[in-house]
N, C-alpha and C positions, 0 to 999 in steps of 0.2 A: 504493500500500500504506500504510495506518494506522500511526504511530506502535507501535501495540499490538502489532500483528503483526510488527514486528522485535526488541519488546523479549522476544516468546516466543521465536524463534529465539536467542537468547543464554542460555536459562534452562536448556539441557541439554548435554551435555558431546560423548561419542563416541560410534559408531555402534557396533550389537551387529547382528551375524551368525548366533550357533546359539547354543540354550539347553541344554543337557541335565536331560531329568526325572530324573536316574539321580545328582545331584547339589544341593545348596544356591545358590541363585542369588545372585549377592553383588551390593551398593549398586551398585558400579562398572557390575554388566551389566543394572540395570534403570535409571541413567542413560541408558546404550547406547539401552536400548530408546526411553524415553524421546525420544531425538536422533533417532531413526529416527523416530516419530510426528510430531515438530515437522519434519523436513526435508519427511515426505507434505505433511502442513499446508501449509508453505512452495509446496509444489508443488498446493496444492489436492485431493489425492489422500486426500479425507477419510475415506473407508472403510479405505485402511492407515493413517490414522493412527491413528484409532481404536479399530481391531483392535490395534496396538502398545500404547497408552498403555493399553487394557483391559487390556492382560499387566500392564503393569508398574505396574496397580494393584491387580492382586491377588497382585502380588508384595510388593510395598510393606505393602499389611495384611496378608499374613502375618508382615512383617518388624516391625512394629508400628512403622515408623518415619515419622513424622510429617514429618518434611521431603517425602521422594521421595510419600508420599499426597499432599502439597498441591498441587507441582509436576506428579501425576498429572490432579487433578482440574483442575486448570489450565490444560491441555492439551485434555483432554476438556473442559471449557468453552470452549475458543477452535476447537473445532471444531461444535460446536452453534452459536454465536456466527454462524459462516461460513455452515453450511447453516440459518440464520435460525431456529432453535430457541432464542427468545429468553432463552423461559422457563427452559426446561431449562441456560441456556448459566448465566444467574443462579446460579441452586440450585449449581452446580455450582464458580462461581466464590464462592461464600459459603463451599461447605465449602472449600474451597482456604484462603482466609483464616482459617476455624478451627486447621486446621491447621500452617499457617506461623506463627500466634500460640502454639500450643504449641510448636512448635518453637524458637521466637524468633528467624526469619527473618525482621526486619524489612525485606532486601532485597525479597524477594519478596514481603514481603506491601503494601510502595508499588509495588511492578509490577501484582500485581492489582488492588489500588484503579483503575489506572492504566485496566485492560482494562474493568472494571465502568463507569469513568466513559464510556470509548469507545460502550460498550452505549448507556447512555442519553443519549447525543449523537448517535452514528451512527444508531443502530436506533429507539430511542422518543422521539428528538427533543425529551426532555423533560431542556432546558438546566441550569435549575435543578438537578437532582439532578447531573448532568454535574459540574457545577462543586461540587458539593459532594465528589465520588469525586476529584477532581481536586487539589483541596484537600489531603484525607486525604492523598492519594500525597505530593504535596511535603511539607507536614509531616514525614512518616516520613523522605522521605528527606533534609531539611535537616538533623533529627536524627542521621542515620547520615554526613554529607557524602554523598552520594550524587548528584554534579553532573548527571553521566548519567542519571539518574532524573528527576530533577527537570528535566531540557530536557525531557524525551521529554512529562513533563505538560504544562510550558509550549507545546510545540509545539502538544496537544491544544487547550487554553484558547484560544491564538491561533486556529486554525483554527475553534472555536465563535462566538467571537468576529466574526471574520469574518460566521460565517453568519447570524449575529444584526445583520449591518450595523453593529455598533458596531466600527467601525477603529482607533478611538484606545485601546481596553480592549485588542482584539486587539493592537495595533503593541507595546502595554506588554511583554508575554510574547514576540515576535518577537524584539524588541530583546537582552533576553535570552537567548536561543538563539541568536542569530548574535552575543552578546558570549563566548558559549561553544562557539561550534563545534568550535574544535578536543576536547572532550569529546565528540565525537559518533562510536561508534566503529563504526556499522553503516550501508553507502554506504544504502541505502534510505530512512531516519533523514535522511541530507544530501540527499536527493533531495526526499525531501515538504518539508524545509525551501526548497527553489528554489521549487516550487508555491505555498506560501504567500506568498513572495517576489512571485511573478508576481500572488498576485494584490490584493499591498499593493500596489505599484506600476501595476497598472492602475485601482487604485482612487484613487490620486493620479495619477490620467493621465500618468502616467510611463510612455507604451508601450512607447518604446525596451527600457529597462530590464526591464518587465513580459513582453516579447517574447525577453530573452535568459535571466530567468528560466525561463520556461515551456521552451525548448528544452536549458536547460543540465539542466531535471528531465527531459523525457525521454531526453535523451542518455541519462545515467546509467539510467535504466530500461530504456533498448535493450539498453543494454552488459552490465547484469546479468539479463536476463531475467525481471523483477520484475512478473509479470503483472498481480496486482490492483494493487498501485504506478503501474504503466503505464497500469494503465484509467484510472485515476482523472486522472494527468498528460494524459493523449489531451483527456477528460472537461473536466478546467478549462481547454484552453488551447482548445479548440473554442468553450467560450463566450467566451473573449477574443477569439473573430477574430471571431465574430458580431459582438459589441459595439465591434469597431472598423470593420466592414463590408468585412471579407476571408473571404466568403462561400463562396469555391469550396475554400478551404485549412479554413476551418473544417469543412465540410461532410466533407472527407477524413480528419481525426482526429475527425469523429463516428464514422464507421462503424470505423475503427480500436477506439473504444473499444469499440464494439456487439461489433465481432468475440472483442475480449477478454473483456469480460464475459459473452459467449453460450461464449465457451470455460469460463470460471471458473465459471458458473453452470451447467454442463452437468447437467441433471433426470436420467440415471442416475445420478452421479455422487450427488446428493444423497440420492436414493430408496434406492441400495445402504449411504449415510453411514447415514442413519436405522435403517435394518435392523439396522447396526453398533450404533445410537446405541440401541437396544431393549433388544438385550443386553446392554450395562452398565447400564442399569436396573434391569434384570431380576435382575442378580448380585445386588445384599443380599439381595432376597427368595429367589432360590437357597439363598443360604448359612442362611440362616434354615429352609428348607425341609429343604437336606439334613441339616441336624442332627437336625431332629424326626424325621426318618423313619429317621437313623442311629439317635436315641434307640428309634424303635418298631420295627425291625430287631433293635434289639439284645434289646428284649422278648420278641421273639416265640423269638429266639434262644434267650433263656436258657428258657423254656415249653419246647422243645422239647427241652433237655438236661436237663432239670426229668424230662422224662417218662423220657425216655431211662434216666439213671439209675438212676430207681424200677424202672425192669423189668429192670435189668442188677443191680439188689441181690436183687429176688425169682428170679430164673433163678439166678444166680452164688452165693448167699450160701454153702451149703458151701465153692464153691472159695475162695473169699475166707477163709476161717476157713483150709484146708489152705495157701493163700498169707501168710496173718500169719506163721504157724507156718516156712516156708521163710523169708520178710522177715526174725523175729526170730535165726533162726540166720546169714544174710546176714552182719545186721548187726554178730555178735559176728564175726564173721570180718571183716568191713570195717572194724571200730573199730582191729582189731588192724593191718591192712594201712596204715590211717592213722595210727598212731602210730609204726610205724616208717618213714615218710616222711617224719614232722615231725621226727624223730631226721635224719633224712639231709638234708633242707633245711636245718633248723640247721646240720650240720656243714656243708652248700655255701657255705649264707652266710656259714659264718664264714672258709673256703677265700677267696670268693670279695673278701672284706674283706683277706683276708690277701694275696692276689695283689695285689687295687688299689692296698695299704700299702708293696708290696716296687716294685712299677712306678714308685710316688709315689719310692719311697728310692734306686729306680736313677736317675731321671731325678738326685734331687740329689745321687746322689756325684757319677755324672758329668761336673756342673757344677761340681762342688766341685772336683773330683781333675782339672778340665782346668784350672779356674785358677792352683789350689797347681801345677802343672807348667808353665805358660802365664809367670808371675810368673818363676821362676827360668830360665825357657827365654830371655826377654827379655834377660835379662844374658848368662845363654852366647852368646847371638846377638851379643847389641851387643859384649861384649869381644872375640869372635873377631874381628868388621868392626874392632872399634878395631885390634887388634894387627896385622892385615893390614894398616890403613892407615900405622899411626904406624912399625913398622917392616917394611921391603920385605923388608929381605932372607930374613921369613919367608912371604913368598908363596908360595913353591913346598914351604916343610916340609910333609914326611908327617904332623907329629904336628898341624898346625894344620888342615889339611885336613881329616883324621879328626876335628878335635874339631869341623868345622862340618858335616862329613857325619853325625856322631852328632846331633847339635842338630837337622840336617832333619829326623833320622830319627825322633825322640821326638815333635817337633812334627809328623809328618806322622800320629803313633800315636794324639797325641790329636785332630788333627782329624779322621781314620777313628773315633775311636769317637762324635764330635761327631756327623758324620755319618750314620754310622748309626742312633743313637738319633733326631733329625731326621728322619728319613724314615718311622721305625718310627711316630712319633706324628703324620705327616700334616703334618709342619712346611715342608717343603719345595715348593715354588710355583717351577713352571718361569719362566723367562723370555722374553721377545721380543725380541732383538736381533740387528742383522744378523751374516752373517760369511761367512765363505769358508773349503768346506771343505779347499780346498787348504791354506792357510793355516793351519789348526787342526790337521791332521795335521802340518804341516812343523813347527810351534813344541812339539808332542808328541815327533817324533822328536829335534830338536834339543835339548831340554829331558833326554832319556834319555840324549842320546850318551855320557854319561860311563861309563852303566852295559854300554854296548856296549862302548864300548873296552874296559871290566875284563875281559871274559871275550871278548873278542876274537869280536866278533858284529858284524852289519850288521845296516840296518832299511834295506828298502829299501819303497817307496811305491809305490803304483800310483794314479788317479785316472782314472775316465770325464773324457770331454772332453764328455759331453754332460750333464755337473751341473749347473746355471748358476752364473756366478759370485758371486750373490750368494742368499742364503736367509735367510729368519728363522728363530729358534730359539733355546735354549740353549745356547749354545758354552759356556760355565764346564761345565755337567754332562755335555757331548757330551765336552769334556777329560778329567774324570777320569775316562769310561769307557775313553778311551783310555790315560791314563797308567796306570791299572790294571792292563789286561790287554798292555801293551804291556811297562809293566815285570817282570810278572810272566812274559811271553815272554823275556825277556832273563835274568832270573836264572836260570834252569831249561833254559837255551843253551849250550852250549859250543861257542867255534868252529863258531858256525852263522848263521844268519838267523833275520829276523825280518819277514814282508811285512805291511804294510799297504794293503788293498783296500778301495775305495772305488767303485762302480758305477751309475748311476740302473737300477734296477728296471722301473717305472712311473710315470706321471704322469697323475692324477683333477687333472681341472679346475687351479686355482695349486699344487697339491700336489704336490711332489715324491717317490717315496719310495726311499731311497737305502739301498742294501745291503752294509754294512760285513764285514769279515772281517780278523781278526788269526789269522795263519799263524806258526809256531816252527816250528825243526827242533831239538827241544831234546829232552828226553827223554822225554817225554809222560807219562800218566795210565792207571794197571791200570782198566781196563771196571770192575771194582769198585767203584772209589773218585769213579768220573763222577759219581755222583749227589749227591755228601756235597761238590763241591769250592766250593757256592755258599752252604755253610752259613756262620754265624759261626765266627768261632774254631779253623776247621778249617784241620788241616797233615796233608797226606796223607803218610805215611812213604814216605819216598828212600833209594834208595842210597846217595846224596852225602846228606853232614851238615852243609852249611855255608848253610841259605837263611835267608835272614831273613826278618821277615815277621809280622804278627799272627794271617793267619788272617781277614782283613776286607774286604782289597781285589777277590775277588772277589763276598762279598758286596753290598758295598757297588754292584757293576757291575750287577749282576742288580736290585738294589731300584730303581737308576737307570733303568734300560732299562724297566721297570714303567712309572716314570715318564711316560718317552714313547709309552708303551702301545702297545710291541712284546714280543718274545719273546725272549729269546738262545738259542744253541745251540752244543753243542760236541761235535766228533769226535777221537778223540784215538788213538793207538795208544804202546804202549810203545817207546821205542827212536826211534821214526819221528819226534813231533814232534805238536801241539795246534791246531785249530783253531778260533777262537771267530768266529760269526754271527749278527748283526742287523741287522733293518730297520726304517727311522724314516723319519716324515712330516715333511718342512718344508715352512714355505710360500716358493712364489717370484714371488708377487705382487708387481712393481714398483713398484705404487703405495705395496704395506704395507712397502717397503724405502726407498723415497724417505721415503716418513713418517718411519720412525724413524731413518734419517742424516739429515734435516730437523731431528731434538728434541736431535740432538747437540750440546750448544755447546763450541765451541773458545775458549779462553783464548788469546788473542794477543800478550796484554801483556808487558810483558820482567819478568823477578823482582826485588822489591825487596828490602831489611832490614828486619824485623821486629822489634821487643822482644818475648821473650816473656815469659807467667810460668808457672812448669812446680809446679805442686799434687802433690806425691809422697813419703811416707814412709817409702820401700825406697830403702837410701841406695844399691846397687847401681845401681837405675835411673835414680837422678838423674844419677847418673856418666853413664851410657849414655843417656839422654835428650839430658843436657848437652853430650855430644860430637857427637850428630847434628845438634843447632842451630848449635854454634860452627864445624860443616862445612861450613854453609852458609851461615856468615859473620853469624847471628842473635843476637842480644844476649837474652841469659837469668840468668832472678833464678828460684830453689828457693827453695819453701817447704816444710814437714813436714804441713801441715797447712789445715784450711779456714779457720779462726780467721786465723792467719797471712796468707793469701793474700787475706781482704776489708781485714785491715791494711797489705797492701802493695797493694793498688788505690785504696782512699784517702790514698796519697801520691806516686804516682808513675801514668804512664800508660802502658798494656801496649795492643800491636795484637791482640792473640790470648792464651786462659788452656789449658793442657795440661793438661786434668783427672783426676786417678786416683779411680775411684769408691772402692774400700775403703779408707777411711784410719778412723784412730782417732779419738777426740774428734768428730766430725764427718765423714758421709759427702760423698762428692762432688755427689750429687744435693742434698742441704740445703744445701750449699756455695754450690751454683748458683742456686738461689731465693732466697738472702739477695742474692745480688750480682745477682738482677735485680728483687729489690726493692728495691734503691736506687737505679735509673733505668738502672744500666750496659747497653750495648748491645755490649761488643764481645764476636767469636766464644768460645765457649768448647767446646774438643774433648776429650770423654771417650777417656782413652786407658784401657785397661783390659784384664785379663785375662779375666773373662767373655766367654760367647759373647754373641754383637752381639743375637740375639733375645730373649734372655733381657735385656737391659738397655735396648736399643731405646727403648720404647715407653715407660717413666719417665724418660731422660734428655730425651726432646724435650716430656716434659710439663713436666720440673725448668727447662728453656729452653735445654739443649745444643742446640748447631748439628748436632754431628755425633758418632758413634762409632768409632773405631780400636779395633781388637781389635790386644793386643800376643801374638809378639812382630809385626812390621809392617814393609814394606819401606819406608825410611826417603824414596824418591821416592812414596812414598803420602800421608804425610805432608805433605811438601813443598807437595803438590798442594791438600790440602784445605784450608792454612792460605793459599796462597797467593788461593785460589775464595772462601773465606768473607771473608779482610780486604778483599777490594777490594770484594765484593759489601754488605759491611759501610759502608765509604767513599761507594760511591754512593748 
């Protein structure tokens, strides 16, 4: 196989399977096409390729894109080329060149010089011109570096060279191409280079050598099934055994090559190419054709409505006169029907401005009104853990307990409204990670028991033995459907239960799909009120006057279970007790479970002492920042301010910076860009009262490591500063 003919096997991309005329054909799938024409080629199989590369040249001129026409006509010349259509193979390979010159692929267009020079070396044996096509290609591609380019010429030259008996011009360009071999990225490419080897090396009666050349190129062409490559290796090493008088082995890679080339040359094969090769000839003058006869189609067209007309105005002309007359009354009745629509559009649009304004104002109170309570919850939180730690003997007080059960309760008020408005705008993106649903239930029930003990309830669990132990999923969002309707069975219980059911269903292929049920014997729901109890903000009126509650957690259940694109369902009787149902798909694919316990990295290392520097203007929290560092035995410097805080990194060296984004004089995130533009490298962690999405995405542009939303369990903390300094360290 020619040099030429591997560098067209590289010039197109993937393979294309089905077009649709019902749609626009994009670059990509007349590449496709393209790939598919050069693989027939490759295979000799010139009538499909042809028939390909015809589509995807009249795909290409519609597309008016000069690239994919060059590389078309390039193709369809390397198949004329083949079935010895010289002439035609020329013409064809010139417009390719027009083409790629407009386009300004100068890759492509030293690959066709490349193929042209092949023409008039292989085919018209007229050297001179060869070597001038030849020329052209390397130039272009010295210009472009183009290493690979440039062997695939040099191999041509050397192989001309050769046949011209001048060894020493040929050996020049050889020399070359095996000082570049490793640039050679197409085994057929390496193969004709062994040929030419063999037959340098018989040419300095180097037979040895010239003998393991010539076997090492057909190995490689056995092994890839490189027909014309093959013929050609059979071909030169048959005349080496002549020439060394190994007459009976020559005589058997003659006929080998006979049998290859009577395969490759196969006269249907060509005769049905040509047929092929008609028809895209024949295309411009078509396209030429069908427009004039669209043009004189279209004449004869409008002649016919011409007449048409004239005898539909002389028959009709009264009706026409009685039809203005109905038209112009239409019309006043239509002008009027339209202006009271553009009265009614206006006010939609203005409607419609004023809803996206109030959505736009809900989204920022609620960012607003979760920080302004986020900010002072941090302190209730921290001072209640301080007072519990620093004096015991208020552990057990009523009044300290209540002031930390009120603190969860506010903070659990604003994360339900975080939540819900998150989900409302499509914010929420399930997760993939393993868990065990046993496990997810047991830390739900235990997490509640306090609310069981109050009203003197049991949660008792059930679990199929045939769930597998492990599944992928969202357990965080699988949790709060449970702590939801779990705690909301518990409040609304008296001296009763609370079952938890858990069951596999069925199982589609890794898919498991497991069917949950939360059971009360509490007081249940008036048939009334079932359908209102998944609204927001809804409290269905009780007998008892003491539930707490926003009104959100069973929304919030329902938007969740969407989520995982199930249904819930609830039966409920008054007196009797509630019961809530759904089913959800996990996978339990071992392989997709071992992956993600696989990406888990464990920290193993023992905890060190850290200096920190804590950035924060709310002297509450400095207090309560400053006690959870000095808990954990951490050396900490407060500053008010970001000014402050690049003054005390230019004097002193901190392992880790505790960032508050809202400060005055200076935010946190500008804070942070000053301190890494001046080379500083260590962590710095946004602790902050915004939700984590909303600030995300500018602190890791500002150059934060990480975001804490407060307030925050202070071993979360622990965890992050301790991951970032050592990962900092190494």
């Amino acid at each position: 196989m020619s040099p030429k003919k591997s560098l067209l096997f590289i010039l197109v991309l993937t393979s294309y399977a089905l077009f649709s005329q019902e749609r626009s054909v994009t670059k990509k799938e007349v590449r496709q096409l393209l790939h598919s024409s050069d693989s027939c080629l490759y295979k000799s199989d010139y009538k499909n390729s042809l028939s390909f590369s015809s589509k995807a040249l009249d795909f290409a001129l519609e597309m008016k894109d000069d690239d994919l026409i060059g590389r078309s006509y390039n193709t369809i010349a390397g198949n004329y080329e083949e079935i010895v259509e010289i002439d035609k193979a020329l013409e064809y390979y010139n417009k390719s060149v027009h083409h790629f010159q407009k386009a300004k692929n100068d890759t492509l267009k030293a690959a066709v010089f490349n193929n042209i020079g092949n023409i008039y070396f292989f085919r018209k044996k007229d050297y001179e011109k060869a070597i001038e096509y030849y020329n052209k290609s390397i130039e272009i591609s010295e210009g472009i570096n183009n290493v690979f380019s440039i062997v695939l010429s040099k191999l041509n030259l050397a192989s001309l060279y050769f046949d011209m008996n001048d060894y020493d011009q040929g050996s020049i360009h050889l020399d070359y191409v095996e000082q570049n071999r490793d640039r050679i990225r197409i085994v057929d490419v390496q193969g004709y280079l062994y040929i030419l080897l063999g037959k340098k090396f018989h040419h300095l009666k180097q037979f040895d050598k010239a003998d393991f050349n010539f076997n090492e190129a057909i190995r490689i062409g056995e092994k890839n099934n490189s027909k014309i490559y093959l013929s050609d290796a059979y071909h030169d090493y048959s005349k080496f055994l002549f020439a060394i008088g190994n007459y009976e082995k020559a005589y058997i890679f003659l006929d080998k090559h006979q049998v290859l080339k009577n395969e490759i040359f196969d006269l249907e094969k060509i005769k049905n190419a040509k047929i092929i090769g008609m028809d895209i000839a024949l295309d411009e003058s078509k396209r030429q054709l069908t427009v004039v006869n669209q043009e004189k189609l279209l004449q004869e067209d409008n002649l016919k409505k011409t007449k048409i007309i004239i005898t539909l105005i002389l028959v009709f002309l009264m009706l026409l006169l009685f039809l203005l007359y109905v038209f112009y009354r239409n019309n006043i009745f239509r002008k009027k029907v339209n202006d009271y629509l553009e009265v009614k559009n206006e006010e939609l649009k203005i409607a419609k401005e004023k809803a996206e304004e109030a959505s736009k104002l809900k989204t920022q109170f609620i960012s607003t009104i979760s920080h302004e309570l986020r900010t002072p919850l941090y302190g209730v939180v921290g001072i209640t853990n301080m007072l519990s730690d620093e004096h015991k003997e208020l552990a057990d007080s009523p009044h300290l307990n209540s002031l930390k059960f009120s603190a969860r309760y506010l903070l659990s008020l604003v994360n339900d409204l975080l939540q819900i408005n998150k989900i409302e705008e499509n914010k929420v993106v399930l997760e993939n990670l393993t868990m065990n649903i046993q496990d997810e239930i047991n830390m739900v029930s235990n997490s509640l028991s306090f609310i069981a003990t109050r009203n003197s309830n049991k949660i008792i669990t059930q679990i199929d033995e045939a769930i597998p132990d492990y599944l992928v999923g969202d357990k965080l969002r699988l949790s709060q459907i449970f702590m939801n309707l779990v705690s909301n069975g518990l409040k609304f219980t008296q001296n009763g239960e609370v079952h938890i059911k858990a069951y596999l269903e069925r199982r589609v292929d890794s898919i498991c799909f497991i069917k949950f049920e939360v059971e009360d014997t509490g007081i249940g729901i008036a048939e009334k009120d079932i359908s209102k109890i998944f609204d927001k903000f809804v409290q269905i009126d009780r007998k008892e006057d003491d539930y707490q509650g926003a009104g959100l957690g069973l929304s919030i259940v329902k938007k969740l279970v969407t989520l995982f694109n199930s249904e819930i369902f609830v039966e409920s009787q008054e007196g009797k007790g509630t019961k809530f149902t759904f089913t959800i798909g996990f996978n339990a694919d071992m392989s997709k479970v071992n992956e993600i316990i696989n990406d888990i990295k464990v920290d193993l290392s023992i905890d060190l002492v850290y200096k920190v520097l804590v950035v924060e203007d709310n002297k509450i929290n400095q207090m309560v920042t400053r006690k959870i560092m000095e808990k954990n035995n951490f050396k900490t410097v407060i500053v008010d301010d970001g000014y402050a805080a690049m003054e005390a990194l230019s004097k002193e060296h901190f392992d880790v910076v505790l960032m508050d984004i809202n400060m005055p004089l200076i935010n946190g995130f500008e804070t942070t860009r000053l301190i890494r533009k001046k080379g500083i490298t260590i962590p710095i962690i946004a602790l902050t009262a915004f939700a984590k999405e909303e600030v995300s995405e500018e602190a890791i542009s500002a150059g934060m490591n990480d975001v804490l939303i407060k307030p925050f369990e202070p071993s979360k903390l622990m965890y992050i500063i301790e991951t970032l300094v050592k990962r900092n360290i190494a």
